[in-house]
C-alpha positions in Angstrom: 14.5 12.3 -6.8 11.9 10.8 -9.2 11.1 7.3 -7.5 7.9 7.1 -5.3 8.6 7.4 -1.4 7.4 4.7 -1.0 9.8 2.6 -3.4 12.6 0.3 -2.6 15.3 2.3 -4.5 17.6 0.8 -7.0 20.0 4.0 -7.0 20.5 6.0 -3.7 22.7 9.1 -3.1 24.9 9.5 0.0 26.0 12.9 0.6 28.2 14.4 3.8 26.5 17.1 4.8 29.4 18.4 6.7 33.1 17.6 6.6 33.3 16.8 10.8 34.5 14.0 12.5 31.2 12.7 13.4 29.7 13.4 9.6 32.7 11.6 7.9 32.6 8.8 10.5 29.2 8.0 9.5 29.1 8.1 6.2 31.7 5.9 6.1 29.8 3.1 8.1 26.7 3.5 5.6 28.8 3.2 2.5 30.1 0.2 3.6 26.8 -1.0 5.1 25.0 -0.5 2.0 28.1 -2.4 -0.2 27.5 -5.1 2.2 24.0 -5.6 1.5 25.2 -7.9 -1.7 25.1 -7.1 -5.7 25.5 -3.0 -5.0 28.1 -0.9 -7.4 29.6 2.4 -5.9 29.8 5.5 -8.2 31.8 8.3 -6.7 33.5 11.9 -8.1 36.1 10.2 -10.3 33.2 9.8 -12.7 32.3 13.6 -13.8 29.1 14.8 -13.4 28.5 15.5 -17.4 29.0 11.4 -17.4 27.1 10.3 -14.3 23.8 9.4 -16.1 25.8 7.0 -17.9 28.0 5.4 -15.5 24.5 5.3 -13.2 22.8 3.2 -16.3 25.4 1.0 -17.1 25.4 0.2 -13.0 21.5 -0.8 -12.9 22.2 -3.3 -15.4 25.0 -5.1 -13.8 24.0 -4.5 -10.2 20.6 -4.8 -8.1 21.9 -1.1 -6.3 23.4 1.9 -6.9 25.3 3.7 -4.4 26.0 7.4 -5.3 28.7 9.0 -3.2 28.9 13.2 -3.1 31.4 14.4 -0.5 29.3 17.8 0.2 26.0 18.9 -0.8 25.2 21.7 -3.5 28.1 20.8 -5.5 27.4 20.2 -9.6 28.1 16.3 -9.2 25.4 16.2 -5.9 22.8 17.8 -7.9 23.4 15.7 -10.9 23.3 13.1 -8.8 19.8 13.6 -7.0 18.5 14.4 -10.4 18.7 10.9 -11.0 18.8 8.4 -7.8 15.3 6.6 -6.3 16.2 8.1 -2.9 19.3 10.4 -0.9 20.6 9.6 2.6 21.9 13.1 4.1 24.8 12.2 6.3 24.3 15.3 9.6 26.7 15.6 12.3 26.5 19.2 13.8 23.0 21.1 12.5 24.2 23.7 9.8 22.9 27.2 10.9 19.6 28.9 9.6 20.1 30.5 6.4 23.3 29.2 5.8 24.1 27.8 2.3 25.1 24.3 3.4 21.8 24.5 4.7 20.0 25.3 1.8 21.8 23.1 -0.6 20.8 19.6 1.6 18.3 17.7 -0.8 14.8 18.1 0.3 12.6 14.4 1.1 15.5 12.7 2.3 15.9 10.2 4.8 18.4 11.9 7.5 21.5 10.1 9.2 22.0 11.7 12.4 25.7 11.8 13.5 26.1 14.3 15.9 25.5 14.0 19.8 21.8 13.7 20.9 19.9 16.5 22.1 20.3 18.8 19.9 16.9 21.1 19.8 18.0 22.2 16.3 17.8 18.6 14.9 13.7 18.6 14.7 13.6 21.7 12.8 15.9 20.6 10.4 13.9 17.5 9.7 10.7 19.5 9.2 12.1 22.5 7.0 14.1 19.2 4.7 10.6 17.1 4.8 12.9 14.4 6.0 11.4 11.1 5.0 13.2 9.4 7.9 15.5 10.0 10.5 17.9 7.3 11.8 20.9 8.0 14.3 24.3 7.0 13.7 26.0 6.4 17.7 29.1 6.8 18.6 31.1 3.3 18.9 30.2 0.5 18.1 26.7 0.8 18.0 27.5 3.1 15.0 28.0 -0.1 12.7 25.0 -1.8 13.9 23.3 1.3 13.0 24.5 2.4 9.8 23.4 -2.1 9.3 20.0 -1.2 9.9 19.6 2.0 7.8 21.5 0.1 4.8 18.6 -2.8 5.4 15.8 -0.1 5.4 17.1 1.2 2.0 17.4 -2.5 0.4 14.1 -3.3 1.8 15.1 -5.5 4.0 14.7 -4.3 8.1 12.4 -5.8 9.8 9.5 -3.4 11.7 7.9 -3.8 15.0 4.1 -2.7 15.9 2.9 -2.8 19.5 -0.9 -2.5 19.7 -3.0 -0.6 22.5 -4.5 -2.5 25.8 -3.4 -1.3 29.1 -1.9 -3.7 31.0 -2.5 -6.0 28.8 0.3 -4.4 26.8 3.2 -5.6 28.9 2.7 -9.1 26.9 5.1 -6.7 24.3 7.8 -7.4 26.5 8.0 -11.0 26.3 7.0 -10.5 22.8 10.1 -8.7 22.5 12.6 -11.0 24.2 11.9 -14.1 22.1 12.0 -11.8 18.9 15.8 -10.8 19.9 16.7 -14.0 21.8 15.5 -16.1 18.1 18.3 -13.4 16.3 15.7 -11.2 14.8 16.9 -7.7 14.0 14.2 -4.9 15.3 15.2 -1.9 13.0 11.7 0.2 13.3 9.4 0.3 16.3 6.0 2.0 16.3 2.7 1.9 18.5 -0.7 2.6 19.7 -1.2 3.3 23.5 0.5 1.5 25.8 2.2 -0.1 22.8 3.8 3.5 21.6 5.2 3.3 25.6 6.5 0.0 25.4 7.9 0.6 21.8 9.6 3.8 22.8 11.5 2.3 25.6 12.7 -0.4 22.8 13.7 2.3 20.5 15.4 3.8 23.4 17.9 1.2 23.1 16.7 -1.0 26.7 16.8 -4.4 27.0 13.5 -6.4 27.5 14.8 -6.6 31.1 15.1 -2.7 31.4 11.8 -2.5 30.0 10.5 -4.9 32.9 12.2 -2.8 35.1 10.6 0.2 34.2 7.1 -1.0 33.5 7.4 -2.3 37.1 8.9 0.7 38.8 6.5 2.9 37.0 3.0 1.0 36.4 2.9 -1.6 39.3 4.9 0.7 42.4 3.6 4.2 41.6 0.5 3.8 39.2 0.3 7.4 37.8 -3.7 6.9 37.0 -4.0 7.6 40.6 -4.8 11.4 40.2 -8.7 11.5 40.0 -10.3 14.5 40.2 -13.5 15.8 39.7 -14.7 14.7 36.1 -15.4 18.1 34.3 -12.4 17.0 31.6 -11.2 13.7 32.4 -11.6 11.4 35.1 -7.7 12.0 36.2 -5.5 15.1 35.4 -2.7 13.3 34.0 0.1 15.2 35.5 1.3 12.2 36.8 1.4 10.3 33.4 3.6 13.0 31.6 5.6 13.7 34.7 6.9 9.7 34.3 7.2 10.3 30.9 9.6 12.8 30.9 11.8 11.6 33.4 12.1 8.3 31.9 11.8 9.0 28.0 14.1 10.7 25.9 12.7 14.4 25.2 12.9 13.8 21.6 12.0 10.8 18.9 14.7 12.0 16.9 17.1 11.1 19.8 16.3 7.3 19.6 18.5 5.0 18.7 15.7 3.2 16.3 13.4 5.0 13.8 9.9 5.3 15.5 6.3 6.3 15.5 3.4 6.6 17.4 0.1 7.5 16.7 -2.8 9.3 18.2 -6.6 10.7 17.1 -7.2 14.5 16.6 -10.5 15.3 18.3 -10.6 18.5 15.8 -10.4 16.9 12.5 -11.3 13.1 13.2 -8.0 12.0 12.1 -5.2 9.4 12.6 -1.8 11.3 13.2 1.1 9.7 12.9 4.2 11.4 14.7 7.8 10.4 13.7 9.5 13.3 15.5 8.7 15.7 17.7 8.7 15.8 21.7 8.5 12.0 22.5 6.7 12.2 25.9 3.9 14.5 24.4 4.0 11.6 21.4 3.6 8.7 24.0 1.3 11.1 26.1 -1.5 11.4 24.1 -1.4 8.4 22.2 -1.9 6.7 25.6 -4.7 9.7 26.2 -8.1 7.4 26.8 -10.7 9.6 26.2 -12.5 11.0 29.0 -10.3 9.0 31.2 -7.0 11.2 30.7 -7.1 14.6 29.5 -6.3 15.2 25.4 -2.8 16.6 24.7 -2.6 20.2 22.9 0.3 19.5 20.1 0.7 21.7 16.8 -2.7 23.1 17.2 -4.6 19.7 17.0 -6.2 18.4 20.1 -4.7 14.8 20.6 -6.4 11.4 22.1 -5.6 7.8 22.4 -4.5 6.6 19.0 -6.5 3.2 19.4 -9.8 5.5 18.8 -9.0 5.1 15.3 -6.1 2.4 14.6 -5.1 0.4 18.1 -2.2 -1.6 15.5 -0.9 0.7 12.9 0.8 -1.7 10.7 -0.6 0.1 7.8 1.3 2.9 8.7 4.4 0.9 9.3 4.1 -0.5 5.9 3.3 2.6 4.2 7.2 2.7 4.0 7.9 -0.8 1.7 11.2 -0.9 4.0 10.8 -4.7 4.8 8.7 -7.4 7.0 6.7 -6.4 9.5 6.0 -7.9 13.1 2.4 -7.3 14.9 1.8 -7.7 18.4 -1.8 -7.5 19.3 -3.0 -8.0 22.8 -6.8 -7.5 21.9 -6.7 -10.9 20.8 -9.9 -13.2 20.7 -12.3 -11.1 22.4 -12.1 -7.5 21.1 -11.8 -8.6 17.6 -14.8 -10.4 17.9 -17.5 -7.9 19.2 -20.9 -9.0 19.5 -19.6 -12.9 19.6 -18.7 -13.3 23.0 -20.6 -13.8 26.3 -20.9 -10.5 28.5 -18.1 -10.4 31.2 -19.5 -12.3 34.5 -18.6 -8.4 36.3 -19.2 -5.1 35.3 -16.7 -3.3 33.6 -15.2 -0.5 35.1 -15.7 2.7 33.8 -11.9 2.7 32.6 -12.4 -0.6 30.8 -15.8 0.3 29.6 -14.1 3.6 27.8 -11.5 1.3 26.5 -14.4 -1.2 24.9 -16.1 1.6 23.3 -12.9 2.4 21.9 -12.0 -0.9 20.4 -15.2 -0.8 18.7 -14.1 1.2 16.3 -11.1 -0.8 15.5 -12.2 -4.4 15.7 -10.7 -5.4 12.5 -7.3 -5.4 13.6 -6.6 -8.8 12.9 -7.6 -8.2 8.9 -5.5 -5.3 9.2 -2.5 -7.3 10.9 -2.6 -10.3 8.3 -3.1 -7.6 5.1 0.6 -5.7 6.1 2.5 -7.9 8.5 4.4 -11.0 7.7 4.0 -12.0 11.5 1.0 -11.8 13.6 1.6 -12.9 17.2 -1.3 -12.5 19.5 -0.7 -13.3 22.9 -3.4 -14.7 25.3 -5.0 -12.4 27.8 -8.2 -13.8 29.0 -8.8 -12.6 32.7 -6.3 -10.3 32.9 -8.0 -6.3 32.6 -6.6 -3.7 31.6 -5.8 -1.4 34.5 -4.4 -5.0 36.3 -1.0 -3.9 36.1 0.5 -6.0 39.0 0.0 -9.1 35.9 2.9 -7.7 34.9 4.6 -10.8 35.3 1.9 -12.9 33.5 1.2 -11.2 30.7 5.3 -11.3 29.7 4.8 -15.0 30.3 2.1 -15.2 27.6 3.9 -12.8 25.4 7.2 -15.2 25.4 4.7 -18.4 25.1 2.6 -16.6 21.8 6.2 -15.5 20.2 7.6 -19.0 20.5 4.7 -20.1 19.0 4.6 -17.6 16.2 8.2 -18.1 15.3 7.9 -21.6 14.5 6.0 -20.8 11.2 7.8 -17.8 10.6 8.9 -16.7 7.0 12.5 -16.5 6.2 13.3 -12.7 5.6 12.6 -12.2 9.3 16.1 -13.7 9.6 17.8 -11.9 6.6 20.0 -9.2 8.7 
């Protein structure tokens, strides 16, 4: 494939990667998702490979998109094909073995449709030995069209992404963020998140409602509070059993598995750097993106040493538009005062030494607003004056203000946010 990752591709190859139910389903539903996109020309295995190049030329000029169709991988009019497309979708249903030659012929850098049932521990390894670019899943039913709707959008350019910044409690503003988003008929085809923002977003890319989301913030942030296990500080503050105890029983145990595409992103205390984590374990993701340092203990992942991802971006819409897959939504709930440091009046309290942690943290990042306006084409920043950020019982409120700033936001919104 010769176009940049990063490109919105003119000429894409779909190829079955095997010949099951579940494989042939899907591909199916992206063929026709991607023809339904508008101006896009399908070239299949009537055409022989020796005249592909050809038939692929004389297609760019007539049409916007290209829409390469290979039945199985490895074959001579596959490889002739991802000689010359922008980008391949792989079509998976069951994982081919290790070391088998179906295996070894899947294109390498491909974005990955996942057909096959989730929770399938095979799936992440597959994705890291191809260097998937993406992976989306592919449901059974009919969430399988809506699906296969938003993959065909990412590849035209055209989905629209959702990032959820850091801020405690001030974080469950996301969820009324999130309702008026859906209720105005906005579809959310990519998630991703800093902090409490990578929990909130994972339960969306879970596939719950904004109510379920509610339900579970309440259940798990306002009734049981896992910050509750102090202990003496010679790590952290609290042991954080508690914390990835709730987030394995109520996440599922891998990002792969999620209905939507998603990331998180946390701060390696080894290196000094920002990593971004697309698939994987999802509640050691969500764990130590939401790991406030010195509060929680870091998380051990891949041999990095993992902390709170706001230490070094608390709204990663660069890395969400890193991508070029379409417009891009910011929620930031660290709006007036942390974005301002140094021109506000000192709190009439002291801070806790939670909140004071979380300051110091937002220091570094108090240019999120310049980021947000740079790479998103919607910046909605609700209002959270008085509320702190271990206040979870404003769980109620701060949906209230999310719901108010959306409304608000949408009224000068730009049209593509509307295109699905």
């Amino acid at each position: 494939m010769s176009a940049p990752r990063t490109a919105v591709p003119s000429a894409v190859l779909l190829v079955a990667a095997t010949g099951d139910d579940h494989c042939v389903r899907a591909t199916g539903l992206v063929e026709r998702a991607f023809l339904a996109t508008g101006d896009a020309a399908l070239l299949d295995e009537t055409i022989a490979s020796e005249h592909l190049g050809q038939a692929l030329e004389e297609a760019e000029r007539r049409h916007a998109r290209v829409l390469l169709r290979a039945r199985a991988p490895g074959t001579d009019w596959a490889l002739a094909g991802a000689r010359q497309v922008d980008r391949a979708i792989v079509v998976v249903g069951p994982v081919p073995e290790l070391g088998s030659p179906l295996r070894a012929a899947l294109p390498r850098g491909a974005d990955v449709a996942l057909a096959g049932p989730p929770g399938d521990p095979a799936v992440g390894p597959l994705l890291a030995e191809l260097d998937a670019r993406s992976s989306q899943r592919i449901r059974a039913g009919a969430d399988g069209e809506a699906d296969a709707a938003a993959l065909a959008r990412r590849m035209t350019g055209r989905s629209v992404g959702l990032v959820l910044s850091g801020g405690g409690a001030r974080g469950f503003a996301h969820i009324g963020v999130i309702e008026e988003l859906l209720a105005a008929g906005i579809a959310i085809d990519r998630v991703g998140g800093a902090s409490m923002g990578a929990f909130v977003g994972a339960l969306l890319a879970a596939g719950l409602t904004p109510e379920e989301i509610d339900r579970q913030c309440y259940e798990e942030w306002v009734r049981r509070n896992p910050l509750t296990d102090y202990r003496v500080p010679r790590v952290s503050l609290i042991a954080g059993s508690r914390v990835r105890a709730m987030l394995e029983r109520i996440l599922p145990a891998a990002i792969e598995d999620l209905a939507r595409p998603f990331f998180c992103v946390s701060t390696d205390l080894v290196t000094g750097e920002l990593v971004v984590q697309r698939r994987g374990p999802l509640p050691v993701a969500v764990a130590a993106s939401m790991a406030l340092p010195a509060f929680a203990p870091p998380v051990r992942l891949d041999g990095r040493l993992l902390v709170d991802g706001g230490v070094l971006d608390n709204l990663p819409v660069a890395t969400m538009g890193s991508f070029a897959e379409g417009p891009i939504i910011a929620s930031d709930v660290n709006e007036p005062e942390d974005r301002h440091v140094g021109r506000v009046r000192a709190p009439e309290r002291d801070p806790t030494l939670p909140e004071t942690l979380y300051r110091l943290i937002l220091l570094q990042t108090a240019d999120t607003q310049a980021a947000a306006h740079r790479h998103a084409q919607l910046v909605i920043t609700p209002d959270q004056a008085g509320v702190g950020r271990l206040e979870f019982h404003q769980l109620d409120r701060m949906r209230a203000e999310g719901r108010r700033a959306a409304a608000r936001a949408l009224e000068h919104a730009p049209p593509e946010l509307f295109s699905a």
